[in-house]
N, C-alpha and C positions, 0 to 999 in steps of 0.2 A: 407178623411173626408173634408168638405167643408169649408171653413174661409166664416164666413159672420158679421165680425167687435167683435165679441165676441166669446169666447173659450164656448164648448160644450163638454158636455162628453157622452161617451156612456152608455148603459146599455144593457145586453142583456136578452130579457125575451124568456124561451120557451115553450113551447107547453104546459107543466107541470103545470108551473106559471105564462100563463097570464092572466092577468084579461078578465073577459068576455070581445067577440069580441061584438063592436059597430052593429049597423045596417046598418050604413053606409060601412062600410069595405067588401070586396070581399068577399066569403063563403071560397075561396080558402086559406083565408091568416091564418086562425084558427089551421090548420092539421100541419103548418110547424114552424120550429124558427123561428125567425127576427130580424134582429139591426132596433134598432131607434133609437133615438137622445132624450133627456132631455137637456133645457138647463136652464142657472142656472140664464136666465134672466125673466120677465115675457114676457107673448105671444105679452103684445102691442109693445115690444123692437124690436120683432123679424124681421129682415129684408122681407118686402113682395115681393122680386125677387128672397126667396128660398124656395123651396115647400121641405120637406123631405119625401122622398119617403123610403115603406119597402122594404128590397132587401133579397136574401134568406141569410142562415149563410155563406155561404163562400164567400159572397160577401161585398164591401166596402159601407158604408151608400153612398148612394145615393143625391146629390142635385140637383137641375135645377135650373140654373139662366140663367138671358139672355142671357149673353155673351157665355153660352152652347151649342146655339143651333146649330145644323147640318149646315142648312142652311139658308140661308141668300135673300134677292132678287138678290143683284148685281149676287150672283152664279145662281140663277136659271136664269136669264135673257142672263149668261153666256151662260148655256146651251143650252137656245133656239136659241140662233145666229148660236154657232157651230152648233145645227141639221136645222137651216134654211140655212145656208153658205157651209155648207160641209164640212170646212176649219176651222181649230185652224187659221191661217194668215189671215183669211178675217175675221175672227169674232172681230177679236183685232181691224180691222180697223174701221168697226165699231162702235165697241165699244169705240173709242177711247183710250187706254189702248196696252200696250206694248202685243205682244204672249208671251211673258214670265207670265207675268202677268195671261193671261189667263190657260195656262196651270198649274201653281202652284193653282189656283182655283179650277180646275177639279181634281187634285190632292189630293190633301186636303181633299174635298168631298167624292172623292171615299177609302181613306183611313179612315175616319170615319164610312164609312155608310159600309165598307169590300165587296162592289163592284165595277164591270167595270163599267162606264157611257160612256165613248167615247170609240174608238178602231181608228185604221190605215189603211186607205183603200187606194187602187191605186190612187185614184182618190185627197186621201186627208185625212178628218178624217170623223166620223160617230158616231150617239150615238147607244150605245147597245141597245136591248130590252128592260135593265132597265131602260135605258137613255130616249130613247125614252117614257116608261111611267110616270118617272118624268117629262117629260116634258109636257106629255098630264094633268097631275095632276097640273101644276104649270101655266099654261096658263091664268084660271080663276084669280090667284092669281095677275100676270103682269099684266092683263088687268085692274083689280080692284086699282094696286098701282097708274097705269097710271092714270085712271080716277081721281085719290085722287089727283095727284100733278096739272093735269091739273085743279083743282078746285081751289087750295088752295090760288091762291092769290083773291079770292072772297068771304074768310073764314074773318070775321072782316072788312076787305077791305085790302090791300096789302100786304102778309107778307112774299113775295120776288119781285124783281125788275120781271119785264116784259122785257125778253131777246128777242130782235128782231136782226137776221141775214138778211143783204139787200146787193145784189150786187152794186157794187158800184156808175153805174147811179141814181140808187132808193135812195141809200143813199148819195147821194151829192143834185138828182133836187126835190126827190119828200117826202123823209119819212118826213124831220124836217118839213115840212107842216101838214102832218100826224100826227104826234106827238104834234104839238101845236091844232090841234083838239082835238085828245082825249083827252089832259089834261084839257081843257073846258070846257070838257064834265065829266070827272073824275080827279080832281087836284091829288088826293092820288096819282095813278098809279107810281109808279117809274121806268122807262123806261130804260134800257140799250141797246145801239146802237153796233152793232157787221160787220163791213163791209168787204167785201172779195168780191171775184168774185162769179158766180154762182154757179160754183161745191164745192165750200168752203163752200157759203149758206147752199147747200144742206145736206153737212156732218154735219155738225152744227146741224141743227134739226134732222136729220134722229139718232145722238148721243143722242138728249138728250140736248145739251147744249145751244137751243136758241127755244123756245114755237111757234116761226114763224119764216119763212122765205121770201124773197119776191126777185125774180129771172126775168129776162129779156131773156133766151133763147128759142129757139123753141125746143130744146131736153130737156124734161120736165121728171124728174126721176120717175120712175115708182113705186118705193117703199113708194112713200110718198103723200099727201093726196093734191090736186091740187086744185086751182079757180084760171080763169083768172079774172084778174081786170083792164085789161085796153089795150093798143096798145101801142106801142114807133115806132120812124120811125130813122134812121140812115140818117144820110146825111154825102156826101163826101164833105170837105172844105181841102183849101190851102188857104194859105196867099196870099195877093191882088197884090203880083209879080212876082206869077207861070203863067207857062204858060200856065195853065189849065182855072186861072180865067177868066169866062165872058163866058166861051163855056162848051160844053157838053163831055162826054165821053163813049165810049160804054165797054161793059162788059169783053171783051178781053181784050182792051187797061189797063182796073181797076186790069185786074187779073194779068199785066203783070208789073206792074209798084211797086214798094217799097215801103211799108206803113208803117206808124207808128202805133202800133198795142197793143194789150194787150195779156199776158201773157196766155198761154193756159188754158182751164176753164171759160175764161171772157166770160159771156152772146154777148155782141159784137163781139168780133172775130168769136165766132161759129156763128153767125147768117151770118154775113160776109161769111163766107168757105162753111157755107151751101149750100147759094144763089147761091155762084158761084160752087159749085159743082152740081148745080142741072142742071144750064148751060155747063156741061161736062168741068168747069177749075179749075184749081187749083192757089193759088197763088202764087207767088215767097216769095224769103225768103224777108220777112219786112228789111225794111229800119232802124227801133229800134224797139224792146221790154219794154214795158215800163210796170210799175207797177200800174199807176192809171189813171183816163182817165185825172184827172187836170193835167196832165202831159203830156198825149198825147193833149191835148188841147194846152197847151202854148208852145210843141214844134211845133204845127203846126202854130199858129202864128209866131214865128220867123222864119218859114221857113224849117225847117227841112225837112221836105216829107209829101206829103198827110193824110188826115185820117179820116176814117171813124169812124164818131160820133153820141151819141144821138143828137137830133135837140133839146132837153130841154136843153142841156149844152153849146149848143155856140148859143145859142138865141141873145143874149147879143150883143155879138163878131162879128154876120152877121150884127143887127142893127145899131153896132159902126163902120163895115167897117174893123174891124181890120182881118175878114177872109173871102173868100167867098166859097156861095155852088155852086158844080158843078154837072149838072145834070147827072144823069147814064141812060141810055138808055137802055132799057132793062131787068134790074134790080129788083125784087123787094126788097129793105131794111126794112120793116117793122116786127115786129115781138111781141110777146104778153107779156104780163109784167103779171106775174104769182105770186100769195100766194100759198108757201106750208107749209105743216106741219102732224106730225107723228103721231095722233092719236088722238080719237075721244074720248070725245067732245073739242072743245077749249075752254080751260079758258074764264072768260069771259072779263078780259083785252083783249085780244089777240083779240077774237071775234068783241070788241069795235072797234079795231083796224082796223083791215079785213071792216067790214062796213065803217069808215072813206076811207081807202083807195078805195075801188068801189066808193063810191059816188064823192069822189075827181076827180079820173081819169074820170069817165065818164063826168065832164065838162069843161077837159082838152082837146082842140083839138089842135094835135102835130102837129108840123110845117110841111107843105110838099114844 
C-alpha cells in the first residue's frame, strides 16, 4: 500500500456490495471484486502525484506516483547509444558516464519491464527485438526533450548559462570578442567559457554538456551538426636568434626538425600532420609537448624549438620583434575554423552567438 504523507485504510467492496458502477469506469471492472482505498482525509488533502488505481482481489492497491515510473530519459537515451554504438563501452563514452553505470541502467529496466533489451554479440552488445522497438517508440520522445532544452534558455530569457566549448586558439584570440558582442546585443545571456582542444570540444557537445562548440581542425566529426565560420592560417616562428630567422624553409626540412607542439586532439597539431602527411612526411618526435598554445608561445620566445602557431596569437610578438615568422615553402598551413553542435534547432543564445562569430571572422583577415 502506498504512503502519500497520510495513513489510508482499506476497504474491500465486492461484486455483491458495490454501489452502482459510475459511467466513467470500464464495463469490465463491474463482474469482479476490487481494493480501493478510502482515505480519512478530504479529496483536496489528497496528494496529486497518486492516482489510485483498482487492482483485482489478490492483488496489492495499486499507486503511481512519479518516482514509479519505468522509465526515465536519461534510460532511454541510454538505449539509443548502445543500439547506435553496438557497444555498452562506447555508449558510456558518450555518454559521458561510467559502463558500470550504464549497464546497472539496462539492468534495472529490463528487470522492471521482465524483459531482454540488450544481449552479447561478437562484435560487442545489441538491442533485442524488444530493444530495438523501444527504441523506435522513444526516438520521438528524445527528439522532443532535445528540442525543449535547446529552447529553454529563451523561455523568460535565461534560465541556464550558455555553455560554449572552444578549442583553445578560438578561446584565447577570438570568443571573449565574441562574447562581448552578444552580451550588447543580449546583457541577460550568461555565458560559460569551456576550453580544451578540438576532440575535447567535440565530446563536450556531442555529451550534452556545452550547447556549441567552436573547433579549428580540418577533421571535422561527422556526428555532429557543422558551419564554417571563418579561416586561421599557422605560421612557423622562432625566437630572433635561431638560425631559421630571416630565411625560409622547405617542407622536409619542417618535418624533420623538433617542435614544440600540442598534445594530441589540438586542432593545430592535426592540421600541422595533415599538411605534412599529405606531402608523403611524417614528423619527428616534438621537441615538448605542451598543454596550451600560451605555452607553446612563450617557450618559443625563449627559445626552446620552433613552432608552429596560429598567426592571431603571436600578432603581437612578430610586431614587438620578440619572435620571427619563417616562411614554409611548400606548405599549405591554413585551415577552417568550425561551429559545431548536436541537434537541431539551436537555442537561441547559441544561435545569437554562431551569427556573431561569422560576421566577426569574416572581417578578420589573418596574417599571412
Amino acid at each position: 500500500m502506498s504512503r502519500v504523507g497520510h495513513r489510508r485504510r482499506q476497504r474491500r467492496v465486492s461484486s455483491s456490495s458495490a454501489p452502482a458502477t459510475p459511467a466513467s469506469w470500464p464495463a469490465t471492472a463491474s463482474s469482479s471484486a476490487l481494493t480501493c482505498t478510502a482515505s480519512t482525509t478530504s479529496a483536496a488533502d489528497a496528494s496529486p502525484l497518486t492516482a489510485v488505481q483498482a487492482v483485482p482481489e489478490s492483488g496489492i492497491v495499486a499507486s503511481r506516483r512519479l518516482t514509479d515510473r519505468v522509465l526515465d530519459l536519461d534510460t532511454l537515451e541510454v538505449l539509443a547509444r548502445v543500439g547506435d554504438t553496438g557497444s555498452i563501452s562506447r555508449a558510456a563514452i558518450e555518454l559521458g558516464i561510467t559502463q558500470q553505470a550504464v549497464s546497472a541502467r539496462i539492468r534495472a529496466v529490463e528487470q522492471r519491464l521482465g524483459i531482454r533489451l540488450v544481449e552479447r554479440t561478437a562484435a560487442g552488445s545489441a538491442l533485442t527485438d524488444a530493444g530495438s522497438r523501444l527504441r523506435e517508440l522513444a526516438a520521438p520522445v528524445l527528439s522532443a526533450s532535445q528540442r525543449l532544452e535547446a529552447e529553454l534558455p529563451a523561455l523568460g530569457g535565461a534560465l541556464r548559462p550558455l555553455v560554449v566549448a572552444a578549442s583553445q586558439t578560438i578561446a584565447e584570440a577570438l570568443l571573449p570578442g565574441w562574447i562581448q558582442a552578444l552580451r550588447a546585443d543580449s546583457p541577460d545571456v550568461d555565458v560559460r567559457i569551456v576550453a580544451g582542444n578540438s576532440r575535447e570540444t567535440a565530446d563536450l557537445v556531442r555529451s550534452g554538456r556545452a550547447a556549441i562548440g567552436f573547433i579549428e581542425t580540418p577533421d571535422l566529426p561527422g556526428d555532429l551538426l557543422t558551419r564554417q565560420i571563418g579561416a586561421d592560417e599557422l605560421v612557423l616562428v622562432v625566437a630572433p636568434d635561431h638560425p631559421w630567422a630571416g630565411r625560409s624553409v622547405d617542407a622536409i626540412m619542417l618535418a624533420h626538425t623538433p617542435l614544440l607542439v600540442r598534445e594530441v586532439g589540438s586542432g593545430t597539431r592535426s592540421t600541422l600532420e595533415s599538411q605534412l602527411g599529405a606531402s608523403g612526411l611524417s614528423p619527428v618526435e616534438p621537441a615538448a609537448v605542451l598543454a596550451t598554445s600560451g605555452v607553446v608561445r612563450a617557450s618559443a620566445i625563449a627559445g626552446v624549438a620552433p613552432a608552429v602557431v596560429s598567426a592571431r596569437l603571436v600578432g603581437d610578438d612578430l610586431d614587438a620583434g620578440r619572435l620571427e615568422r619563417v616562411a614554409v615553402d611548400g606548405l599549405d598551413l591554413s585551415r577552417p575554423l568550425t561551429a559545431i553542435w548536436a541537434t537541431e534547432p539551436l537555442g537561441t543564445a547559441a544561435q545569437k552567438l554562431l551569427g556573431v562569430a561569422r560576421a566577426t571572422d569574416e572581417r578578420h583577415d589573418p596574417r599571412t
